[in-house]
N, CA, C and O atoms as a DFTB+ gen file, in Angstrom:
440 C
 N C O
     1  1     130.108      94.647      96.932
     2  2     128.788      94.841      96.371
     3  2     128.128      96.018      97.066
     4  3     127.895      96.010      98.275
     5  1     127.790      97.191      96.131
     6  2     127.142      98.318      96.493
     7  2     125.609      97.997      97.541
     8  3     125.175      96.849      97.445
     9  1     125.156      98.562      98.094
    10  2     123.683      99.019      98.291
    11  2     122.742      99.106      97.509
    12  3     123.481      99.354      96.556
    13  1     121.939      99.119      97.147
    14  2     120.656      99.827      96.116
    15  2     120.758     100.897      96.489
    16  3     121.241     100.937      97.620
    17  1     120.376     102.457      95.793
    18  2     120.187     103.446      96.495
    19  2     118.420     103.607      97.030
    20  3     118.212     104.254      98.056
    21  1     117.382     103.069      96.372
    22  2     116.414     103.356      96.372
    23  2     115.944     102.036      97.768
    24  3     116.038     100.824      97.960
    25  1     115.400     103.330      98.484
    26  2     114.709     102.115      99.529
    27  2     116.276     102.553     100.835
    28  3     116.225     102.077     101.969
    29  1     117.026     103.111     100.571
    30  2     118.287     103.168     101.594
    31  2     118.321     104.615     102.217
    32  3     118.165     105.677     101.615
    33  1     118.545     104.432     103.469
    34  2     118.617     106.103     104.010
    35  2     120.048     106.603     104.658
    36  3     120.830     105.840     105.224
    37  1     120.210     107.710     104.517
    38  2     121.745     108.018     104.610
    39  2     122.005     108.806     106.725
    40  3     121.210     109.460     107.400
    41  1     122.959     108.466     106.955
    42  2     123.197     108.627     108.581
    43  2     124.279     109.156     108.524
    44  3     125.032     108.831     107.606
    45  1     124.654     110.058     109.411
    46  2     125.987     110.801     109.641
    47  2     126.193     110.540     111.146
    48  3     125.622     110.689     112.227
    49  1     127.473     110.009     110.539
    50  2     128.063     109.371     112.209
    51  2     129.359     109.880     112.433
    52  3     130.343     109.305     111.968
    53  1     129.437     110.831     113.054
    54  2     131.144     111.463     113.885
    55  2     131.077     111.892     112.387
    56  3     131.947     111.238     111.813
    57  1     130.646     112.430     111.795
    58  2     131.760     113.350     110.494
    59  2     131.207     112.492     109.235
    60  3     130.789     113.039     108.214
    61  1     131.248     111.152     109.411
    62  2     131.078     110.761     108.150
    63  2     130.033     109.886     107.807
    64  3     129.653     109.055     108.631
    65  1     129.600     109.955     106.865
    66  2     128.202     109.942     105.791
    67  2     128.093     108.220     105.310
    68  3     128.876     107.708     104.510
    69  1     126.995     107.513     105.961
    70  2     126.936     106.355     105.422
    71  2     125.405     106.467     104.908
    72  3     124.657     107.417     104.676
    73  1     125.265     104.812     104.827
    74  2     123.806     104.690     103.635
    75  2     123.751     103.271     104.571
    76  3     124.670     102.462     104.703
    77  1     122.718     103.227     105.037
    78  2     121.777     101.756     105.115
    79  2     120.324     101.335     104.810
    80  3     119.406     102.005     104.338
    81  1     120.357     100.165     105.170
    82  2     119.297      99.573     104.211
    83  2     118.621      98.402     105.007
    84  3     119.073      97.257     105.011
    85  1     117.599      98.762     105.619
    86  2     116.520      97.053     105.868
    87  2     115.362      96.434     104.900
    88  3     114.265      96.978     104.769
    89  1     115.629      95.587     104.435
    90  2     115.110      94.815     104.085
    91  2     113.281      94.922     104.297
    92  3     112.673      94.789     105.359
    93  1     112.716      95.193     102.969
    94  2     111.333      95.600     103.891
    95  2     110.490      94.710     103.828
    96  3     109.475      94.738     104.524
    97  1     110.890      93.283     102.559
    98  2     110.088      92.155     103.173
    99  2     110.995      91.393     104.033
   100  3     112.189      91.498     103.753
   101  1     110.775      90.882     104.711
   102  2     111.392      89.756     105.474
   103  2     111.646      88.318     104.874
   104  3     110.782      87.755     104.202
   105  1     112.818      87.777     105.137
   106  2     112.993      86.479     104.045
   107  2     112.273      85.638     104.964
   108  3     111.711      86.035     105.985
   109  1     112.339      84.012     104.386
   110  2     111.408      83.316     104.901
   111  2     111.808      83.013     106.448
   112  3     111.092      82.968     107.449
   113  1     112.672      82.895     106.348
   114  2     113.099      82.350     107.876
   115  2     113.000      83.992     108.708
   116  3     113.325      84.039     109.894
   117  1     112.718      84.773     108.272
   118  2     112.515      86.153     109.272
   119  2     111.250      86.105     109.395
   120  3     111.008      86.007     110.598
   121  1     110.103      86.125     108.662
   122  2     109.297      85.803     108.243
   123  2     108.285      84.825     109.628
   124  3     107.239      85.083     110.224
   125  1     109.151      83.793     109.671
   126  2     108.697      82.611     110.520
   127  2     108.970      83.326     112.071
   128  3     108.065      83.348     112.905
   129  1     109.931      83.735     112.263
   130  2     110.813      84.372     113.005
   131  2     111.673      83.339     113.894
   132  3     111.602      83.146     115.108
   133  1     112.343      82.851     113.124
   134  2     113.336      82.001     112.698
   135  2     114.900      82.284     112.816
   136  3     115.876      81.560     113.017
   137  1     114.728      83.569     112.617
   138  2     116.191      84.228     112.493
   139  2     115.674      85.517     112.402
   140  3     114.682      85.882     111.771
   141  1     116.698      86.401     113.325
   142  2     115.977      87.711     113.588
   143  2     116.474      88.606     111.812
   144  3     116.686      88.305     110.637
   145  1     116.438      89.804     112.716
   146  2     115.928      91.025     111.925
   147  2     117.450      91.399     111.407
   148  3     118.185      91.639     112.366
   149  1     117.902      91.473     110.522
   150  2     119.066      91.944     110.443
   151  2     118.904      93.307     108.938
   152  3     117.923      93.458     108.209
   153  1     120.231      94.090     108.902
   154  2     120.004      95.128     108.438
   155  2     121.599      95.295     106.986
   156  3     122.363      94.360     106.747
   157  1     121.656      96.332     106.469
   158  2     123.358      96.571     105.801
   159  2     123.762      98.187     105.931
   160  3     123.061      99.155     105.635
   161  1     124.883      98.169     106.377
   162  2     125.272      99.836     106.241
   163  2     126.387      99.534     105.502
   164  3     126.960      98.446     105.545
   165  1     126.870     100.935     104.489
   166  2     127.928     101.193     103.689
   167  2     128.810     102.255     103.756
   168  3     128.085     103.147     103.315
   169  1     129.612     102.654     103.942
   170  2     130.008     104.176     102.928
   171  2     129.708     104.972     102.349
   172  3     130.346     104.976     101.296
   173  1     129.112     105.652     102.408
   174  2     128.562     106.481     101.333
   175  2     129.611     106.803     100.127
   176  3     129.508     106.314      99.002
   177  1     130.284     107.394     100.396
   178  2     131.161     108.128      99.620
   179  2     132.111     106.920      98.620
   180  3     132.690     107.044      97.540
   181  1     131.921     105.623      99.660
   182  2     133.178     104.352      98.798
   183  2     132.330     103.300      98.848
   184  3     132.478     102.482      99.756
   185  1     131.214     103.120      97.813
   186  2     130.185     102.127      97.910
   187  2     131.178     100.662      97.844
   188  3     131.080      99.827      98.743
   189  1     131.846     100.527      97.022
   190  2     132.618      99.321      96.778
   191  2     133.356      98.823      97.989
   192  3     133.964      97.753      98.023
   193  1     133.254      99.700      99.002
   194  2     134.345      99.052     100.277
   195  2     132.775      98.036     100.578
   196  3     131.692      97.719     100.087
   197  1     133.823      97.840     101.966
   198  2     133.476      96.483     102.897
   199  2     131.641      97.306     103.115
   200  3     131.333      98.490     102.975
   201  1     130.756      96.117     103.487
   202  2     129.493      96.052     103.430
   203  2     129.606      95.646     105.086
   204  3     130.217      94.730     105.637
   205  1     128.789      96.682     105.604
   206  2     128.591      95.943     107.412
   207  2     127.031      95.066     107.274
   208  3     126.056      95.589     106.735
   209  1     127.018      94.239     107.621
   210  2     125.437      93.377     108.295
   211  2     125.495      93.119     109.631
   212  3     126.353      92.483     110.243
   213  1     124.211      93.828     110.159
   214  2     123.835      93.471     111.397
   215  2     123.100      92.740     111.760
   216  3     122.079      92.813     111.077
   217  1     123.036      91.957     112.575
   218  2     122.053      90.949     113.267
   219  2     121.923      91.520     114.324
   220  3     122.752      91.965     115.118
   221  1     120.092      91.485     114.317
   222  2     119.700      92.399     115.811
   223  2     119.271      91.335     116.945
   224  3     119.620      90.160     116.826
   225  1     118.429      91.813     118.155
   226  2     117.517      90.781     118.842
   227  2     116.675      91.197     118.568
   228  3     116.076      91.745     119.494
   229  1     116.125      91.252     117.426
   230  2     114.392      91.343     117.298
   231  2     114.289      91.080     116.087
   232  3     115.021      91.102     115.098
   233  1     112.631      90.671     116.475
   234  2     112.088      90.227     115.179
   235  2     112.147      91.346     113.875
   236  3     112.376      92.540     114.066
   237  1     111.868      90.671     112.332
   238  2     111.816      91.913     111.316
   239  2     110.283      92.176     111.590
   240  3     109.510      91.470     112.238
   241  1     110.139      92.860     111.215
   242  2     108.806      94.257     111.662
   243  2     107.725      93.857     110.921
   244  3     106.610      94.351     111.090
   245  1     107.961      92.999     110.112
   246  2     106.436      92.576     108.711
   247  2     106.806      90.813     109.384
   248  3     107.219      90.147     108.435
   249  1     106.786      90.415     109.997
   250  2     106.796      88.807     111.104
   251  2     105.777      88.720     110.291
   252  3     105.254      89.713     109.783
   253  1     105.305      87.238     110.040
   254  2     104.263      86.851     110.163
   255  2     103.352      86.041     111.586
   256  3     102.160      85.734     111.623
   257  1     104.235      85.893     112.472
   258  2     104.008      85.421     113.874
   259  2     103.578      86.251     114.915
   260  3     102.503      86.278     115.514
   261  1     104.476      86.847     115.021
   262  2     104.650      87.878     116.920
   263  2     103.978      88.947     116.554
   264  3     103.638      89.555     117.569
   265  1     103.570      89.548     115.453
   266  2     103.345      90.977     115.430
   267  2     104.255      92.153     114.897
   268  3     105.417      91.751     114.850
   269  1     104.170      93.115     114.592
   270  2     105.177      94.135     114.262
   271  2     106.335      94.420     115.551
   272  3     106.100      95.048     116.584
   273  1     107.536      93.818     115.194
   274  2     108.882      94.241     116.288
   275  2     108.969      96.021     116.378
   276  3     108.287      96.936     115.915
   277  1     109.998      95.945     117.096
   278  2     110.445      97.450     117.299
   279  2     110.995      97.777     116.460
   280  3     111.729      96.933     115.947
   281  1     110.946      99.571     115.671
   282  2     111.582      99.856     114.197
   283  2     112.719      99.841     114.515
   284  3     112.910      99.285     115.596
   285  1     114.006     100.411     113.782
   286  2     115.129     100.175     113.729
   287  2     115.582     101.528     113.638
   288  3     115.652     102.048     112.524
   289  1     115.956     102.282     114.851
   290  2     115.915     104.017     115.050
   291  2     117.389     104.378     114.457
   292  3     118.203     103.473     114.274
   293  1     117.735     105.883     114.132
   294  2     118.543     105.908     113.508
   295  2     119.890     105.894     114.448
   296  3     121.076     105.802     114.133
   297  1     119.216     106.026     115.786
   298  2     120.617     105.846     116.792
   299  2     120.782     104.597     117.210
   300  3     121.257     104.457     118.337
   301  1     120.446     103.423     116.439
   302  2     120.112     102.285     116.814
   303  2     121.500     101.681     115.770
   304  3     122.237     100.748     116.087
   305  1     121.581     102.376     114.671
   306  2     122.054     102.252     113.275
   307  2     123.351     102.897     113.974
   308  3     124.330     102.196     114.229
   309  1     123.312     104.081     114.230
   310  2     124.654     105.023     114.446
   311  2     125.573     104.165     115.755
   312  3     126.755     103.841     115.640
   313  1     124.718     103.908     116.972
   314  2     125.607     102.722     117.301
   315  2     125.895     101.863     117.472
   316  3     126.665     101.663     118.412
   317  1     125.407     100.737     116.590
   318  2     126.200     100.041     115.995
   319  2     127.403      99.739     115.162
   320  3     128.304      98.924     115.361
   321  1     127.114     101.006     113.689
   322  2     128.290     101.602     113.165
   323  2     129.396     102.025     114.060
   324  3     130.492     101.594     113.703
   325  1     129.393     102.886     115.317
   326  2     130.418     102.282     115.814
   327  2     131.184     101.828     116.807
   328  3     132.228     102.253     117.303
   329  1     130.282     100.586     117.097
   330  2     130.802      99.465     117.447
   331  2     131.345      98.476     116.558
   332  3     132.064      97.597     117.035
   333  1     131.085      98.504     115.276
   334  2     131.308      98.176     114.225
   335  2     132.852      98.865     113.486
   336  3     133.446      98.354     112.537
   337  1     133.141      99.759     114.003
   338  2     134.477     100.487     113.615
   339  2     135.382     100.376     114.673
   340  3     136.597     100.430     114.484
   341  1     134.755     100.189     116.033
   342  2     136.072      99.640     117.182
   343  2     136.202      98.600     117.123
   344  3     137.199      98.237     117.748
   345  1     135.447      97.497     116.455
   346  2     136.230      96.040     116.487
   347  2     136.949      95.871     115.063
   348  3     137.639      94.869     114.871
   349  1     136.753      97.098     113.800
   350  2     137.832      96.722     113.161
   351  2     137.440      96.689     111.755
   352  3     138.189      96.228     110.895
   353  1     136.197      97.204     111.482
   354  2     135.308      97.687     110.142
   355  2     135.730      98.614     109.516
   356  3     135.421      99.726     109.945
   357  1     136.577      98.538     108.290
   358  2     136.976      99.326     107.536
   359  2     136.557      99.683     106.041
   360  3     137.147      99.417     104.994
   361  1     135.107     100.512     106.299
   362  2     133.896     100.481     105.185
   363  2     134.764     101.106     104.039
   364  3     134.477     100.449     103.038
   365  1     135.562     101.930     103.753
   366  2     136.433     102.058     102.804
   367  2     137.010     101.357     101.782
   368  3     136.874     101.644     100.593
   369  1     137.901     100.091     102.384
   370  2     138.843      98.927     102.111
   371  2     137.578      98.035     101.526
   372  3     136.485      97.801     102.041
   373  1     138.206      97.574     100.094
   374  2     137.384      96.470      99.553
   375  2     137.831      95.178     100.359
   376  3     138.970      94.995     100.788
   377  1     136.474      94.082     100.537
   378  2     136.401      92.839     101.164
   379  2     135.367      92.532     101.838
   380  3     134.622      93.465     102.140
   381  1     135.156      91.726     102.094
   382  2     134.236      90.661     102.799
   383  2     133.283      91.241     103.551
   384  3     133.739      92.123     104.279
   385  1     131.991      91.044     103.648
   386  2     131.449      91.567     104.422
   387  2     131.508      91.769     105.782
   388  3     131.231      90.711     106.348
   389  1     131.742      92.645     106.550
   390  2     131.734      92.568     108.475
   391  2     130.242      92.329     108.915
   392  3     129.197      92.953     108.728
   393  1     130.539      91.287     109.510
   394  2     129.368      90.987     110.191
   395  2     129.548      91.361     111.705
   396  3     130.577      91.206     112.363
   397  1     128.207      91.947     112.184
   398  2     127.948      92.298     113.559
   399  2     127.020      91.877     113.921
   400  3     125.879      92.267     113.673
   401  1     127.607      90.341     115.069
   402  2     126.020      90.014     115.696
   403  2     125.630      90.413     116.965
   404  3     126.070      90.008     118.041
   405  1     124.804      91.206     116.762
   406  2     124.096      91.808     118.412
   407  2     122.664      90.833     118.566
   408  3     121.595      91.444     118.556
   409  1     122.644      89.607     118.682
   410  2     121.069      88.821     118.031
   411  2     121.426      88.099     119.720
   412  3     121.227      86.907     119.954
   413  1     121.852      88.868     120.536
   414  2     122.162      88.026     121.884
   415  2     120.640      88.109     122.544
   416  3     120.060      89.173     122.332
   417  1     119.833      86.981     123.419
   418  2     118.460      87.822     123.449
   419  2     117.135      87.444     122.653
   420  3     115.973      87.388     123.056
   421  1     117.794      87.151     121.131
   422  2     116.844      86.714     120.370
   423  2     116.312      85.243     120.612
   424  3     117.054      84.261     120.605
   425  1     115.065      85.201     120.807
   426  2     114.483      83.991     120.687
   427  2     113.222      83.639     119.711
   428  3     112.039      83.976     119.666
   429  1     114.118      82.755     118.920
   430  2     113.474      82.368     117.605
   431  2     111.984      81.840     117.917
   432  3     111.859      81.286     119.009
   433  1     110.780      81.943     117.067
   434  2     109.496      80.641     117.531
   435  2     109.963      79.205     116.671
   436  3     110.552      79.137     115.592
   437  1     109.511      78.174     117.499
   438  2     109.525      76.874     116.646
   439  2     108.003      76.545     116.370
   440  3     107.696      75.554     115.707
């Protein structure tokens, strides 16, 4: 499953050209801050390959609790992508989404 293009910004990492995307409302459980902030990067060039999702330690930025979190910088994005390609993310190859959880840190409110 592609990206949207609208609402997605494109990053060049070592040579090659991806597209990600945060979420600019927060779902409910982000919302609560419940479950952190997570994000999607793609391929640019091979929308149909594998879809990366990240899980961060921080809240999403429109919380209704804590306040506005920290934005999500573009070298924040770039390495992750790849850390996301040394454990084995092959945004090319159709399949399953790779998930990357960096949410170590995060502490939800009850």
């Amino acid at each position: 499953m592609a990206l949207v293009k609208k609402g997605s910004r494109r990053i060049m990492v070592d040579g090659v050209t991806y597209r990600w995307m945060l979420r600019r409302r927060p779902t409910y459980s982000q919302a609560l801050v419940w479950s952190s902030l997570t994000y999607a990067v793609e391929h640019a060039d091979s929308p149909s390959g594998t879809i990366l999702v990240i899980s961060t330690n921080q809240p999403h930025p429109s919380n209704w609790l804590v306040g506005p979190g920290s934005p999500v910088l573009p070298s924040d994005v770039a390495d992750s992508i790849r850390t996301a390609r040394a454990n084995g993310w092959t945004p090319e190859k159709p399949g399953s989404p790779f998930h990357l959880d960096q949410s170590e840190g995060f502490v939800p409110s009850h």
